[in-house]
C-alpha positions in Angstrom: 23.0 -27.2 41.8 24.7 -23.9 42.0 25.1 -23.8 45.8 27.0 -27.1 45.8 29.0 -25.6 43.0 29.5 -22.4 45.0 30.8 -25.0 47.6 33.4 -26.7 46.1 34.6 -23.3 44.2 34.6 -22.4 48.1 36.9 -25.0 49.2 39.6 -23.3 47.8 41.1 -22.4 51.2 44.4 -24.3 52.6 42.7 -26.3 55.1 41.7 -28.9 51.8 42.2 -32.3 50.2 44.7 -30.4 48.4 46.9 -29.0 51.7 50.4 -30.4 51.3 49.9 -31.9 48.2 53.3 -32.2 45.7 53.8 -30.6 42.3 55.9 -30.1 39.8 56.0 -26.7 37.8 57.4 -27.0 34.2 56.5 -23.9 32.2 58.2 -21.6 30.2 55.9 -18.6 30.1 57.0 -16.9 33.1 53.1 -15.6 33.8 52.1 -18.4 33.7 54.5 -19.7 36.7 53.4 -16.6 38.0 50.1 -17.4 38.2 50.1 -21.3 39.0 52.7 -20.0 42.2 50.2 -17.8 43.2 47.3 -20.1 42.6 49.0 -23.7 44.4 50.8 -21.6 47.2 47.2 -20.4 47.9 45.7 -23.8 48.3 48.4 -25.2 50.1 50.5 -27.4 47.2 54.3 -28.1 47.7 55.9 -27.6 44.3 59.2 -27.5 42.3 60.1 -26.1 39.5 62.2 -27.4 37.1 63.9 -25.2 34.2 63.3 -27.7 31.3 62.5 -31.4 30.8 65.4 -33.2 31.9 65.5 -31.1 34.7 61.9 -32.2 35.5 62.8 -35.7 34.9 65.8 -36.2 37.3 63.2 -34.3 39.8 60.6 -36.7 39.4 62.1 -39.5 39.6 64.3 -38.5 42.8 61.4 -37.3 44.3 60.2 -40.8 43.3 62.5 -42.8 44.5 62.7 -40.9 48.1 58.7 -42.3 48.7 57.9 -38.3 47.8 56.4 -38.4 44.8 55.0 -35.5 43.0 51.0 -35.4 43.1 50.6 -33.0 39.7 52.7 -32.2 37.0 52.1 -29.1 35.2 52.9 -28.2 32.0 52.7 -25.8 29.1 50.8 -27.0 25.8 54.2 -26.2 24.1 57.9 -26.7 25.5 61.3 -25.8 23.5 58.9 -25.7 20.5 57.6 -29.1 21.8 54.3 -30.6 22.4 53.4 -30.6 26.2 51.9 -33.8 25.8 54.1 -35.6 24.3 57.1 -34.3 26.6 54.3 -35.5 29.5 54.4 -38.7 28.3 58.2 -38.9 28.1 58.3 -38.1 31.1 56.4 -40.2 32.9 57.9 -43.4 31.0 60.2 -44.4 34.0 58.0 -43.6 36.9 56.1 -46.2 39.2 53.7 -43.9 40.4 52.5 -41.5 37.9 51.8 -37.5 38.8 48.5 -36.3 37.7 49.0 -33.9 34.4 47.7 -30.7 34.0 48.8 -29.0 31.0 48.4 -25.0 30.4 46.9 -23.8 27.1 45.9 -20.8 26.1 43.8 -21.8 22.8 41.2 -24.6 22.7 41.9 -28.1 24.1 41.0 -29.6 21.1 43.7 -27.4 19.1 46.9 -29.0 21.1 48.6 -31.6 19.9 46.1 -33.3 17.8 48.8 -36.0 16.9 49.2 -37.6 20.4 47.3 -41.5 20.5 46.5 -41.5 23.9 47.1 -38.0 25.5 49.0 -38.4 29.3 46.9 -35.7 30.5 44.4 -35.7 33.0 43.0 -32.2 32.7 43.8 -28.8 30.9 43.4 -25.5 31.9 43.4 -21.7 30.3 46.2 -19.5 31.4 43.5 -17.4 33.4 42.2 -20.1 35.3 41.1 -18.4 38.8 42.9 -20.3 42.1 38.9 -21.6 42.8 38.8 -23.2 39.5 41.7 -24.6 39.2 41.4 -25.8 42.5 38.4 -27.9 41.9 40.0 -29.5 38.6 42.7 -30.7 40.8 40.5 -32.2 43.6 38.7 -34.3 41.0 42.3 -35.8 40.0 43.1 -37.0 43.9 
């Protein structure tokens, strides 16, 4: 069991499911932009970054509407004082094709935005995810 974990930790290299990939970037913490440019420039993911929510929106949907859509849409658990996941779901309201949504936390998952029905997101993450990881969280999504 741990080599095929090894494996797929492994397959964090460019040449991977993931290689040319879209996503979108909305995050306020500046290390943690940091840190996800690092992590999808090293596994070979396009992305965007937009500087707040209706900045993200007008992206998705022109990216949308150009047959471009955005693959991942990553978030912080808190925006503007707002809850990631219900900005996520806001967001995703007018789109045909919906981005998978990986929201940044640095507490438990369980903690954020306990008030949401039906949560728009497909995974979380810690801050310190490695590139590996957080590799392997978004392969499971495609």
């Amino acid at each position: 069991m741990t080599e095929g974990l090894e494996r797929e930790a492994n397959a964090g290299s460019p040449n991977t499911a993931l290689q040319g990939k879209r996503a979108l970037i909305l995050v306020e913490d500046s290390d943690v932009f940091t840190l996800l440019h690092e992590h999808l420039h090293s596994l070979g993911v396009d992305y965007q970054e937009a500087q707040c929510p209706a900045g993200a929106s007008a992206l998705l949907r022109r990216e949308e509407s150009q047959d471009t859509p955005a693959d991942f849409l990553f978030a912080d658990e808190k925006l503007g004082g707002l809850c990631g996941m219900s900005l996520c779901s806001a967001l995703l309201l007018p789109l045909r094709k919906r981005p998978s949504v990986l929201l940044a936390t640095n507490s438990s998952p369980e903690k954020s935005c306990l008030n949401v029905e039906e949560p728009p997101v497909d995974a979380m993450f810690h801050y310190h995810t490695s590139t590996s990881d957080l590799g392997v969280i978004m392969r499971r999504l495609l």
